[in-house]
Backbone as JSON Lines, residues from 0, in Angstrom:
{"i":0,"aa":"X","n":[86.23,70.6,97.3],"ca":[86.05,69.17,97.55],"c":[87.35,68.42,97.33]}
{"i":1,"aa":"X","n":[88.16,68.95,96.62],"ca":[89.36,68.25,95.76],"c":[90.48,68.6,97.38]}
{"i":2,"aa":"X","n":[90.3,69.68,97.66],"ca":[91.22,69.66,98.85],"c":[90.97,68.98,100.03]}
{"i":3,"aa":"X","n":[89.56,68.95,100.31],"ca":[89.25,68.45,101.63],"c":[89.51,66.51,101.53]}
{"i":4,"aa":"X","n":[89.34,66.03,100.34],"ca":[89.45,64.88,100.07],"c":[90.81,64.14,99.68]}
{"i":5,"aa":"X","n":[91.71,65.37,99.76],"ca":[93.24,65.38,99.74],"c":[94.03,65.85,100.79]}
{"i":6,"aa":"X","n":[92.48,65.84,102.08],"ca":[93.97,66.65,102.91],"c":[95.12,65.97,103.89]}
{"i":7,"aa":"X","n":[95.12,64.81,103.33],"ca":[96.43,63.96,103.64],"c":[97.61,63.91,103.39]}
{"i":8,"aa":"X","n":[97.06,64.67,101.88],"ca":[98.23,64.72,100.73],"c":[98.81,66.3,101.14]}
{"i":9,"aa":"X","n":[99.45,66.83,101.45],"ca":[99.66,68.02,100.94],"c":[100.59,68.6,100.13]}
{"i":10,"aa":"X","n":[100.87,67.5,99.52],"ca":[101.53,67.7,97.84],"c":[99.8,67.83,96.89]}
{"i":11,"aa":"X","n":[99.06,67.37,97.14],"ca":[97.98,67.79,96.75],"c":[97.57,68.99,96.74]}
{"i":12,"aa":"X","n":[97.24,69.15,98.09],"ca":[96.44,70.27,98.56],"c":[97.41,71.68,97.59]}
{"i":13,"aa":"X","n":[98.84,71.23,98.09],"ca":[99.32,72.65,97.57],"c":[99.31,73.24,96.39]}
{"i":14,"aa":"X","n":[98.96,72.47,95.24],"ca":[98.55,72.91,93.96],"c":[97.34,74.17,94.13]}
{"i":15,"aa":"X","n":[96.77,73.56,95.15],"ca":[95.31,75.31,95.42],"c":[95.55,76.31,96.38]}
{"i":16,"aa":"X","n":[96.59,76.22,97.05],"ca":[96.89,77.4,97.82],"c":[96.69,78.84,96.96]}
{"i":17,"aa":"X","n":[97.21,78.94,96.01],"ca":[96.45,79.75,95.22],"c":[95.4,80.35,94.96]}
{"i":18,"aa":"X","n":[94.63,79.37,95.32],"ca":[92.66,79.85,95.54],"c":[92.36,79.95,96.91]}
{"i":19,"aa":"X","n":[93.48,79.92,97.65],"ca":[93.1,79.85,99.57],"c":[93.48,81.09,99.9]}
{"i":20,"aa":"X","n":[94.72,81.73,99.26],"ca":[95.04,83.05,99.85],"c":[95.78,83.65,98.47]}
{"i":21,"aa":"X","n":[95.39,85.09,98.73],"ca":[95.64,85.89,97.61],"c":[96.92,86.12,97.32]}
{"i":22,"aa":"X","n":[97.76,86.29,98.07],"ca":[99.83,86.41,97.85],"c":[100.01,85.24,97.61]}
{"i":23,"aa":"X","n":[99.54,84.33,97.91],"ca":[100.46,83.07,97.81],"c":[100.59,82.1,96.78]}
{"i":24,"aa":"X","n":[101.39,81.58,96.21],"ca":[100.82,80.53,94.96],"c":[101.19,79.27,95.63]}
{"i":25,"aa":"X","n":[101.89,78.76,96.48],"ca":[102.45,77.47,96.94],"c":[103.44,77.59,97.83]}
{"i":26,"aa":"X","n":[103.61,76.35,98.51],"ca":[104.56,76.47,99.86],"c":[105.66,75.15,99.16]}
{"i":27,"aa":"X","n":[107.04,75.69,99.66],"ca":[108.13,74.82,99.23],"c":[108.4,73.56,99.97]}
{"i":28,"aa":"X","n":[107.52,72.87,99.68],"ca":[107.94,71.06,100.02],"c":[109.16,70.71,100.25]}
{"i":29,"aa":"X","n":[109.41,70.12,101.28],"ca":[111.08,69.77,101.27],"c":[110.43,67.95,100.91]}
{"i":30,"aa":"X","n":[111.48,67.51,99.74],"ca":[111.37,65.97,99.5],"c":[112.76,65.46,99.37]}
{"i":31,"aa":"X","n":[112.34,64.59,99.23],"ca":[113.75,63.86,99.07],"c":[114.17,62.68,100.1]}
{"i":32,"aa":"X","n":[115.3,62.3,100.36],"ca":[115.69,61.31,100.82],"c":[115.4,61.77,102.95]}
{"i":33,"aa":"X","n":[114.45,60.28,103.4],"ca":[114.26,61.02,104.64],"c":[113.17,61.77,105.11]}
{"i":34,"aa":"X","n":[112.24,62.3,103.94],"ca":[111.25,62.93,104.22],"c":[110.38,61.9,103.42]}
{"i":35,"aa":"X","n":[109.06,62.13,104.34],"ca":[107.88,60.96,104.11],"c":[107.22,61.66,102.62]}
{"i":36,"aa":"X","n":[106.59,60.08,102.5],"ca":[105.91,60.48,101.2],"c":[104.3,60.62,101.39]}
{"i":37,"aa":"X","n":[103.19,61.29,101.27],"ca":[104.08,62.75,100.48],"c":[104.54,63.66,101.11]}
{"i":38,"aa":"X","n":[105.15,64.59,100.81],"ca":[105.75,65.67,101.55],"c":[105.19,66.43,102.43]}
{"i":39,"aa":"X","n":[105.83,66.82,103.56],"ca":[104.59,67.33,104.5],"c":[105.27,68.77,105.3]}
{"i":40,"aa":"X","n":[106.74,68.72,105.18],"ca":[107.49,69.58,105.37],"c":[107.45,70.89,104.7]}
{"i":41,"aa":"X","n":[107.49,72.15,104.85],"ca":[108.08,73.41,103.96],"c":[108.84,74.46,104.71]}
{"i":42,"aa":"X","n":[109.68,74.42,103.39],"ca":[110.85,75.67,104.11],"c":[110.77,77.06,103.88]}
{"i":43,"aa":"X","n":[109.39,77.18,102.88],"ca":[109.57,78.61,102.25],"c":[108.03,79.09,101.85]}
{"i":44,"aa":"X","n":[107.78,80.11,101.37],"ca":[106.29,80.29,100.5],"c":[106.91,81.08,99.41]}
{"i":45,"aa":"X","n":[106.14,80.56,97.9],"ca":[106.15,81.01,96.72],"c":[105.27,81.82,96.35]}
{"i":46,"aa":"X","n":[105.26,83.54,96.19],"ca":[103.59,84.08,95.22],"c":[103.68,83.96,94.22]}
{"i":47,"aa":"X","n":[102.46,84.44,94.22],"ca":[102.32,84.26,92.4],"c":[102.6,85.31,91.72]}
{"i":48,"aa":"X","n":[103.58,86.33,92.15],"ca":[104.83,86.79,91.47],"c":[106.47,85.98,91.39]}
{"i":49,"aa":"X","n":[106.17,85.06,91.83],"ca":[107.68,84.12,92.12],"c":[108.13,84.46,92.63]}
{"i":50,"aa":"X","n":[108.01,84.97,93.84],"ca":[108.97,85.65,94.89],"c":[109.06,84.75,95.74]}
{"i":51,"aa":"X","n":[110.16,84.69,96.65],"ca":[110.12,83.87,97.25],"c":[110.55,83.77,98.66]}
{"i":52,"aa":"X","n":[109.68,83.04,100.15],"ca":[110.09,83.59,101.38],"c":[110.51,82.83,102.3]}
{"i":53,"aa":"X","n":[111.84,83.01,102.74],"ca":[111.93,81.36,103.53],"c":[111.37,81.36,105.18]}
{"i":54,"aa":"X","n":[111.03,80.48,105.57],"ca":[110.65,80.21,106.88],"c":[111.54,80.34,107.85]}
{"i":55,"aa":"X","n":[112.57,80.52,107.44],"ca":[113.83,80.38,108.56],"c":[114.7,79.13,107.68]}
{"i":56,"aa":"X","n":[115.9,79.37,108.45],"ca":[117.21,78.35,108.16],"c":[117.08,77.01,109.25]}
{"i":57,"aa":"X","n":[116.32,77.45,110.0],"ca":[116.51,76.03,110.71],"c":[115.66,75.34,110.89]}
{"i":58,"aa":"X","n":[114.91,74.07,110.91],"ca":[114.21,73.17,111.02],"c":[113.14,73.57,111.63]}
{"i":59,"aa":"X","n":[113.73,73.47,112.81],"ca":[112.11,74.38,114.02],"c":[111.39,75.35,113.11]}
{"i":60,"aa":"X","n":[112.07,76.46,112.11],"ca":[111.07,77.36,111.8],"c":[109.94,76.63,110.78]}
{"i":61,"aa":"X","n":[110.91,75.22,110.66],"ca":[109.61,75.04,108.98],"c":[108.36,74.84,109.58]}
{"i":62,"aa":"X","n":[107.2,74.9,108.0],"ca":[106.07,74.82,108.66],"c":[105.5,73.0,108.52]}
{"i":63,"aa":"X","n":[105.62,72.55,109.13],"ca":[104.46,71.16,109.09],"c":[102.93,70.77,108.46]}
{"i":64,"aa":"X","n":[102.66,70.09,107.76],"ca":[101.25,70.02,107.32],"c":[100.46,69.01,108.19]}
{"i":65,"aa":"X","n":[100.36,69.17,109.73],"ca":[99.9,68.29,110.46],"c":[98.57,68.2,110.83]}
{"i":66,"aa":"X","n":[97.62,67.39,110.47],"ca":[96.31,67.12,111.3],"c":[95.14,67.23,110.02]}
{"i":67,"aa":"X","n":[94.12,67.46,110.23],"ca":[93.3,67.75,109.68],"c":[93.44,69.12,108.35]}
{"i":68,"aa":"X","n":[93.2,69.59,107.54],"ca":[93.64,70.19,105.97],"c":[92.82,71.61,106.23]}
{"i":69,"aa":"X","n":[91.99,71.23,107.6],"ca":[91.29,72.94,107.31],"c":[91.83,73.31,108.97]}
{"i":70,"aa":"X","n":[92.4,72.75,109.5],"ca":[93.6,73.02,110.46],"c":[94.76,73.8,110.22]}
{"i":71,"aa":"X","n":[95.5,72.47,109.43],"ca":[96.69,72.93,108.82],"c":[96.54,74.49,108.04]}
{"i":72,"aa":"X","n":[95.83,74.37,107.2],"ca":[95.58,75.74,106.28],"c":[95.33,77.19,107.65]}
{"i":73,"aa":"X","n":[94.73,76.56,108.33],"ca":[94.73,78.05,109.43],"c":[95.96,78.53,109.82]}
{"i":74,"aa":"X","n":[96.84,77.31,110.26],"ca":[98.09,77.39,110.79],"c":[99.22,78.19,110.04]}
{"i":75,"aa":"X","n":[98.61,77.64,108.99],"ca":[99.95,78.23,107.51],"c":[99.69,79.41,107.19]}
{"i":76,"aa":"X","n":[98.4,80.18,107.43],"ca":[97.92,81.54,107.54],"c":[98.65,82.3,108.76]}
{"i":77,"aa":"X","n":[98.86,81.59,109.6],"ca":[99.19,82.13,110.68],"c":[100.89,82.19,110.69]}
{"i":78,"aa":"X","n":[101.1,81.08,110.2],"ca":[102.54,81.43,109.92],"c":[102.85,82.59,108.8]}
{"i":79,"aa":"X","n":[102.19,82.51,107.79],"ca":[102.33,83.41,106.91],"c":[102.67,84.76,107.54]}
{"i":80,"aa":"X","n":[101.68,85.15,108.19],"ca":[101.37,86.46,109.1],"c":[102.51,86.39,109.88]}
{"i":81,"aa":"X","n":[102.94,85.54,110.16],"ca":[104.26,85.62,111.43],"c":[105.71,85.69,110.62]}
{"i":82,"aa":"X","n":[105.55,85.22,109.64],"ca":[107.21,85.3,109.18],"c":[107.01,86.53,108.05]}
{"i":83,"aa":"X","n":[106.44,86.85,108.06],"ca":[106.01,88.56,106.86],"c":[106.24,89.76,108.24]}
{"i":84,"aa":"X","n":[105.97,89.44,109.54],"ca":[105.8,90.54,110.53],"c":[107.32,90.76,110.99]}
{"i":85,"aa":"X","n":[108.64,89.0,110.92],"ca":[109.06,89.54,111.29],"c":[110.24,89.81,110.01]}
{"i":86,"aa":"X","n":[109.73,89.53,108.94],"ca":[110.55,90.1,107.87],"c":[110.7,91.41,107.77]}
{"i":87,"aa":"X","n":[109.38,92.15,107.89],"ca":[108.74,93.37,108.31],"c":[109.91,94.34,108.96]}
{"i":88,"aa":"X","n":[109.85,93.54,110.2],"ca":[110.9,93.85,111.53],"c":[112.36,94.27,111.0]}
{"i":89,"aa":"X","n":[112.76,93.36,110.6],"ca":[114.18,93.82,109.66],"c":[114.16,94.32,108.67]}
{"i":90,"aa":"X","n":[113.14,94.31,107.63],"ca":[113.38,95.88,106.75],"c":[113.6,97.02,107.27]}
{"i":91,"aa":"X","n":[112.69,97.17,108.39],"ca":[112.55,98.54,108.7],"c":[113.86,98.81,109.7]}
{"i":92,"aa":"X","n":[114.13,97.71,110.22],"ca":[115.63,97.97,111.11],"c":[117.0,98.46,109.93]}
{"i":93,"aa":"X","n":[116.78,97.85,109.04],"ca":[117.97,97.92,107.86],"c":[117.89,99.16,106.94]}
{"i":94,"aa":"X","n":[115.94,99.7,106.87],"ca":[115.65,100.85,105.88],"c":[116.12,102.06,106.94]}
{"i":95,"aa":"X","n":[116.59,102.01,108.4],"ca":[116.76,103.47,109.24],"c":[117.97,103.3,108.98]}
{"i":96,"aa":"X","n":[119.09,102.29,108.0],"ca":[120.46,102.96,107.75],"c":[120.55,103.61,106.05]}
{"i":97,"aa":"X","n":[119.41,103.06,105.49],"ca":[119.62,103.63,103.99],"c":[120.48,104.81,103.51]}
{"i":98,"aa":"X","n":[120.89,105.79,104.81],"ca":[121.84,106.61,104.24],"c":[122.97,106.3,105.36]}
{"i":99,"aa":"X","n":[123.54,105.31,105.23],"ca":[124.67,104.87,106.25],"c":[125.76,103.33,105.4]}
{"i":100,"aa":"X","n":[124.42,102.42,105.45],"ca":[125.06,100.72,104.82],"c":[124.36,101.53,103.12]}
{"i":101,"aa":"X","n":[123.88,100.13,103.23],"ca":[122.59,99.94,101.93],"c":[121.59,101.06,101.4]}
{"i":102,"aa":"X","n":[122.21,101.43,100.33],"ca":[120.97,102.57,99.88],"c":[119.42,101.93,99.7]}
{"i":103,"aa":"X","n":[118.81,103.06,99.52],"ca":[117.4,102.13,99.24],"c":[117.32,101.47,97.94]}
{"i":104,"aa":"X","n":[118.15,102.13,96.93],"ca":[117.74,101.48,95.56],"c":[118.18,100.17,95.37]}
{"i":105,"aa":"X","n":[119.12,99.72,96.43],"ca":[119.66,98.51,96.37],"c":[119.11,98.02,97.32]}
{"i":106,"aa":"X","n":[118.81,98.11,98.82],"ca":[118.33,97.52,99.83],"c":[117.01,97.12,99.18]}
{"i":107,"aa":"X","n":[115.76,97.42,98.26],"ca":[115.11,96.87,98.29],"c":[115.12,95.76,97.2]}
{"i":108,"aa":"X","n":[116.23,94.78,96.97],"ca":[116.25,93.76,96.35],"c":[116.03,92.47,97.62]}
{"i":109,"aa":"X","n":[116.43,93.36,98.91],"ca":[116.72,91.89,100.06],"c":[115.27,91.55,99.93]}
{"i":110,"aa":"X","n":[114.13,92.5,99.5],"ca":[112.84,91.81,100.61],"c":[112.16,91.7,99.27]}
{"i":111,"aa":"X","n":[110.83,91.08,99.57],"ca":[109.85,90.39,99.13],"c":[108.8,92.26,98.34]}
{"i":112,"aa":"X","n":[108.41,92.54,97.32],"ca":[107.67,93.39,97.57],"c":[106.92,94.0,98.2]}
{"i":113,"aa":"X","n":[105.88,93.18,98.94],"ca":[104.94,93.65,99.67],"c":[105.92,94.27,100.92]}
{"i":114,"aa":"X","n":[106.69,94.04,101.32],"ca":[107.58,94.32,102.63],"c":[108.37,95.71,101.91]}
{"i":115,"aa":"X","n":[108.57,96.03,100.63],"ca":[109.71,96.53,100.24],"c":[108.84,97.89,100.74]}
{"i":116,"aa":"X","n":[107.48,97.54,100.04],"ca":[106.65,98.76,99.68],"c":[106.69,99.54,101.49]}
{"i":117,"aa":"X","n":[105.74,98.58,102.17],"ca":[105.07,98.47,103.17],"c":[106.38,99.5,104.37]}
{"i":118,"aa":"X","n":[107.28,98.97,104.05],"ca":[109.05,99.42,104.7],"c":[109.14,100.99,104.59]}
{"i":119,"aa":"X","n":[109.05,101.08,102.95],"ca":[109.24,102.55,102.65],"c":[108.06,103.53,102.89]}
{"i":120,"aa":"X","n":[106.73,103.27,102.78],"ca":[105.9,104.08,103.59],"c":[106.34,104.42,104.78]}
{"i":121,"aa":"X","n":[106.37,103.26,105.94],"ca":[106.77,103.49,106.82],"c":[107.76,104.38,107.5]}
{"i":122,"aa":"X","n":[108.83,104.34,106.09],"ca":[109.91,105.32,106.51],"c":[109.47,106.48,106.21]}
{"i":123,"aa":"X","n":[108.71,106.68,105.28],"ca":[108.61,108.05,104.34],"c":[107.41,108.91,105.82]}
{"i":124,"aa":"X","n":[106.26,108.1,106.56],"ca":[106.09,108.39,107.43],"c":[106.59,108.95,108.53]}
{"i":125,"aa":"X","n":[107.37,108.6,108.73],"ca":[108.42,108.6,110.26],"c":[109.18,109.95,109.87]}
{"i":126,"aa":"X","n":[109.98,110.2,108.38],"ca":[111.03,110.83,107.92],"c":[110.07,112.09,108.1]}
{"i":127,"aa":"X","n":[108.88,112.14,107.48],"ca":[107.99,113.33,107.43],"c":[107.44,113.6,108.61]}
{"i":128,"aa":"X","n":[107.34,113.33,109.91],"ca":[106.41,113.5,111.44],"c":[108.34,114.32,111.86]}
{"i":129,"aa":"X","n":[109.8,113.36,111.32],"ca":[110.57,114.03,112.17],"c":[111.06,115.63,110.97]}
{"i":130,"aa":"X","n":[110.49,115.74,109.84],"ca":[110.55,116.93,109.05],"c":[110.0,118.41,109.79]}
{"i":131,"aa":"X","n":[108.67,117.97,110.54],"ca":[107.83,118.75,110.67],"c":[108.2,119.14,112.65]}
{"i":132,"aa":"X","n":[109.06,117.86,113.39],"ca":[109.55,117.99,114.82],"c":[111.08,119.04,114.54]}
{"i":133,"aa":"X","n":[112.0,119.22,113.19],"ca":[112.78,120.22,113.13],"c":[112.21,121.66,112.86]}
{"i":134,"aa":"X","n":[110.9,121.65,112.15],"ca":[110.58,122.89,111.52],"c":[110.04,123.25,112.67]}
{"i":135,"aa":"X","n":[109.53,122.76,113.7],"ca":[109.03,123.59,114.69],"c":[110.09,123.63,115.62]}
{"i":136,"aa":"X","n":[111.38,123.02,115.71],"ca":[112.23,123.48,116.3],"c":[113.08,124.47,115.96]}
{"i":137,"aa":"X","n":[112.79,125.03,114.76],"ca":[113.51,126.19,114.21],"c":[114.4,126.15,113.21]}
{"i":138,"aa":"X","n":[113.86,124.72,112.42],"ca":[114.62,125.1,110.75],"c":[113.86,125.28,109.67]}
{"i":139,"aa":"X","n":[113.53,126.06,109.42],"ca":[112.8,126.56,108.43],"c":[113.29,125.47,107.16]}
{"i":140,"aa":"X","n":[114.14,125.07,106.75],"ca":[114.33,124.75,105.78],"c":[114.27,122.9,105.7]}
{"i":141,"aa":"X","n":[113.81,122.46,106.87],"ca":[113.67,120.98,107.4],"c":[112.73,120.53,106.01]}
{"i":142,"aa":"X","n":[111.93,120.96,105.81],"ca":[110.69,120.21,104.9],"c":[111.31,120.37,103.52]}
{"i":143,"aa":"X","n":[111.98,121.41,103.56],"ca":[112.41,121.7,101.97],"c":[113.61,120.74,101.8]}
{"i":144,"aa":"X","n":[114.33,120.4,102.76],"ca":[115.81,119.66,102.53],"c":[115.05,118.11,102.27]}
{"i":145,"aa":"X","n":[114.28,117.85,103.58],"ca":[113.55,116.41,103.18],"c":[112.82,116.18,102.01]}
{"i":146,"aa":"X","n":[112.65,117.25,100.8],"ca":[111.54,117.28,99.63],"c":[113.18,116.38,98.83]}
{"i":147,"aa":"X","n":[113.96,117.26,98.91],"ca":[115.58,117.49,98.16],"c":[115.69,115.49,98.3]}
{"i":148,"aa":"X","n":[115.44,114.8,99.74],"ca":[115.94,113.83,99.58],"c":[115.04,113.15,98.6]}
{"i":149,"aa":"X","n":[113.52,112.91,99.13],"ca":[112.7,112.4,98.27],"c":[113.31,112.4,96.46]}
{"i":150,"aa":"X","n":[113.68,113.73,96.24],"ca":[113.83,113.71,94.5],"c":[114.91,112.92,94.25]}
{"i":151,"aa":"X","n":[115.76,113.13,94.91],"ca":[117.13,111.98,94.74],"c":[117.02,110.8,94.88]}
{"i":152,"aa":"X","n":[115.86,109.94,95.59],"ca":[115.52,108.48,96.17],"c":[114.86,108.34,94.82]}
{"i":153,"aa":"X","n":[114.04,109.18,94.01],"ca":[113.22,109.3,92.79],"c":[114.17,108.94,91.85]}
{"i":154,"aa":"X","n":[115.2,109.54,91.59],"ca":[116.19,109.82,90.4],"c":[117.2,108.56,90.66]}
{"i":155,"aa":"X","n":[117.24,108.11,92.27],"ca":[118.18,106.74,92.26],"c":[117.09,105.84,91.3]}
{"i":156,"aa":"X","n":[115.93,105.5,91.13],"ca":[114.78,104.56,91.42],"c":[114.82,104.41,89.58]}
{"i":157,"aa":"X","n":[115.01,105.38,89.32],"ca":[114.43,105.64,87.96],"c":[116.08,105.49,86.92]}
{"i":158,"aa":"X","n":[117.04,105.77,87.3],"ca":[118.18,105.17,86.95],"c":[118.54,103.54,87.09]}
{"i":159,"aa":"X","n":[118.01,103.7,88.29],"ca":[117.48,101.73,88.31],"c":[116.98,101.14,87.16]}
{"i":160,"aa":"X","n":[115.82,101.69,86.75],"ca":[114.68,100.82,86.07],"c":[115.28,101.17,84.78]}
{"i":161,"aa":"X","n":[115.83,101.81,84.45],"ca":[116.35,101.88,83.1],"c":[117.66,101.13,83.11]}
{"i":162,"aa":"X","n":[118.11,100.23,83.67],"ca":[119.24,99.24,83.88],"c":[118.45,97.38,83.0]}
{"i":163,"aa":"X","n":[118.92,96.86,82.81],"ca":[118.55,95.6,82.6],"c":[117.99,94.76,83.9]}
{"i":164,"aa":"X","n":[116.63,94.54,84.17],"ca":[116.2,94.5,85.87],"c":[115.28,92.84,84.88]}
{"i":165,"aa":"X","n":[115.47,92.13,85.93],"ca":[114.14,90.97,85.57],"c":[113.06,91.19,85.63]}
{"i":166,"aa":"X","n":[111.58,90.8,85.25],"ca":[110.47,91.33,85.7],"c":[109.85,91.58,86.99]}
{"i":167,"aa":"X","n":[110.41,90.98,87.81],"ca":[109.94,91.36,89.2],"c":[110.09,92.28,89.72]}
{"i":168,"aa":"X","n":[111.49,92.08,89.5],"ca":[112.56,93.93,90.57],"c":[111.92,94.66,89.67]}
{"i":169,"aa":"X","n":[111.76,94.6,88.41],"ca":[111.26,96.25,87.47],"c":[109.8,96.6,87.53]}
{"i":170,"aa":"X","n":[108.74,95.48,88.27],"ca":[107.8,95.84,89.12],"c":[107.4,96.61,90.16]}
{"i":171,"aa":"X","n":[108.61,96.0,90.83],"ca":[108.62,97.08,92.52],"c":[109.32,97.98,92.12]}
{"i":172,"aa":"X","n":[109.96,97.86,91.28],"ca":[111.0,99.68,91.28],"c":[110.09,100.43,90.77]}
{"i":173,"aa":"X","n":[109.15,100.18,89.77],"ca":[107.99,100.96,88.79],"c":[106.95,101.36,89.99]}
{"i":174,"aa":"X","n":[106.54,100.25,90.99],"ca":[105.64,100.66,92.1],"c":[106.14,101.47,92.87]}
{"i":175,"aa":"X","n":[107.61,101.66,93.51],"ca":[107.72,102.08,94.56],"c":[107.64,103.84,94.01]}
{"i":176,"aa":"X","n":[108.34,104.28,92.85],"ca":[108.14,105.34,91.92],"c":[107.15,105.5,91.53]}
{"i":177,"aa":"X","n":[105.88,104.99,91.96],"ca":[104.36,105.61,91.66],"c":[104.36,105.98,93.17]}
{"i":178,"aa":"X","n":[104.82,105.4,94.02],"ca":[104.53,105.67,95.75],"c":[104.92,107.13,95.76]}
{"i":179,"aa":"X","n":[106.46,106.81,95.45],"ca":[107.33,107.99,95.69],"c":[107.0,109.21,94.9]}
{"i":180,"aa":"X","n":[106.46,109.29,93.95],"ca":[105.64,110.38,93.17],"c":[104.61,111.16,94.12]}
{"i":181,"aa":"X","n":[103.61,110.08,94.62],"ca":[102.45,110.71,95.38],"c":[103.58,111.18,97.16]}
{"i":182,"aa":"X","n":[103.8,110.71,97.88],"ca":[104.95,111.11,98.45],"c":[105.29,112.37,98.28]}
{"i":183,"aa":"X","n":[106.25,112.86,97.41],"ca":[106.66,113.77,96.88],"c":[105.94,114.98,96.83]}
{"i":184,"aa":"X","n":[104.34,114.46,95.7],"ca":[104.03,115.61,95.8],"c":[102.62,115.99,97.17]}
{"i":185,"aa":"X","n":[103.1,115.59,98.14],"ca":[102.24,115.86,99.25],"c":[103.68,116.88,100.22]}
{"i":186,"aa":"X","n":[104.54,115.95,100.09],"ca":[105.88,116.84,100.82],"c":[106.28,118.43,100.24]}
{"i":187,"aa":"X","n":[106.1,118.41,98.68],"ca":[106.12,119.49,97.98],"c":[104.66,120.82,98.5]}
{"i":188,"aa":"X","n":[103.54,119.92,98.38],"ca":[103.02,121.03,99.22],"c":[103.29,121.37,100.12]}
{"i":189,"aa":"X","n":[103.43,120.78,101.17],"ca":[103.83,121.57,102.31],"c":[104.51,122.07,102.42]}
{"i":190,"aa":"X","n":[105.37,122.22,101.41],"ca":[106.46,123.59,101.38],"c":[106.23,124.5,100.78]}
{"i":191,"aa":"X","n":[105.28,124.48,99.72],"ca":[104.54,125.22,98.79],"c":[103.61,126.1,99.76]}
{"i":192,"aa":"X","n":[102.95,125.46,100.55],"ca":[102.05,126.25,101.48],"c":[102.25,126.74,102.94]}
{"i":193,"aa":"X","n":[103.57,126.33,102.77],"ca":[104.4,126.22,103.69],"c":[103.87,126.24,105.76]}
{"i":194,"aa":"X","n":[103.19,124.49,105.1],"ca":[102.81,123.85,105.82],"c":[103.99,123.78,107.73]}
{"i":195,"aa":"X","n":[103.69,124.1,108.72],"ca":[104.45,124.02,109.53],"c":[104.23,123.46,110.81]}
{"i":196,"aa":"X","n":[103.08,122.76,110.96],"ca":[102.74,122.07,111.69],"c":[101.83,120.88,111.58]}
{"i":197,"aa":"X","n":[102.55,119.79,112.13],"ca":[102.1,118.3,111.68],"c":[100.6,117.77,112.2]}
{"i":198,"aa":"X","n":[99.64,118.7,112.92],"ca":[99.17,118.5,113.19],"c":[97.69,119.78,112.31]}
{"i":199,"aa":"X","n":[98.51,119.93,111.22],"ca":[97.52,120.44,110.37],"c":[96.25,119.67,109.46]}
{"i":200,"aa":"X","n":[95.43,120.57,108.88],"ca":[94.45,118.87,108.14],"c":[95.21,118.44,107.24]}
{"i":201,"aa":"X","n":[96.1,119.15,106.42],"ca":[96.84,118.71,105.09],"c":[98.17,117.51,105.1]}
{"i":202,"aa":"X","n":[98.16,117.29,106.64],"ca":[99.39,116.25,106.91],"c":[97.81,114.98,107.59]}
């Protein structure tokens, strides 16, 4: 009731974004000199890990709080979904150089967790379908060398977290090393059982 009877305000409203969607704790109001009162502009979204995501650098991307409050709120869902897909987009463009630019233990400070995580499945997917396209091309040792990288991405991760990290980064580094554990030991079987085709039940 408190929102629908505020949805003019959305310096109001945004105090409950929190109770509207589960990642999110609030959207970054632009105020100040020039912008109407109350604020209706945002350049960014805040969760309720304090992370934080910008909409873009330029004006056009911000989001507007225009019209009706159970409008707007659809819209900002929808943006949500749109600037996470194409954040998305460039992790995963930036995670296929991790052994070229940016390692992973450092590349995943650029992104937001949910993206960091979401990135490295993705890769750990892809890395394991092209493990199993060498072993049937005739390297026997494809799955075992890709186990070799996994332990080293482990041992970067975990040299990390024993560094002085703020609470956030020492969140995702602690998560992504529960990922990379289960990871690991699914890649380890298949060398153990010496799994050789990706189209087995165990992959």
């Amino acid at each position: 009731m408190d929102i629908l009877s505020n949805g003019n305000n959305p310096e109001k409203v945004n105090e409950y974004l929190g109770d509207c969607f589960d990642g999110m704790k609030n959207i970054d109001l632009i105020k100040g000199e020039g912008e109407p009162v109350p604020a209706k502009r945002a350049k960014g979204m805040i969760s309720k890990e304090k992370e934080y995501v910008s909409f873009g650098d330029k004006e056009e991307n911000y989001f507007v709080c225009n019209g009706a409050v159970e409008n707007y709120l659809c819209d900002l869902e929808r943006k949500m979904q749109a600037v996470l897909r194409d954040v998305l987009q460039e992790a995963k463009s930036t995670a296929d150089n991790w052994d070229i630019e940016k390692k992973r233990h450092d590349w995943l400070e650029d992104y937001c967790a949910q993206i960091a995580l979401l990135a490295t499945q993705i890769m750990w997917t892809e890395e394991t379908a092209r493990a199993f396209e060498e072993v049937a091309g005739g390297s026997e040792t494809a799955m075992k060398d890709y186990l070799a990288v996994i332990l080293l991405r482990i041992k970067h991760l975990i040299d990390r977290v024993r560094t002085d990290l703020n609470t956030e980064l020492r969140i995702k580094i602690i998560t992504i090393i529960t990922i990379d554990v289960h990871e690991r030991d699914v890649v380890d079987m298949f060398v153990f059982r010496k799994i050789m085709d990706d189209a087995s039940f165990a992959w």
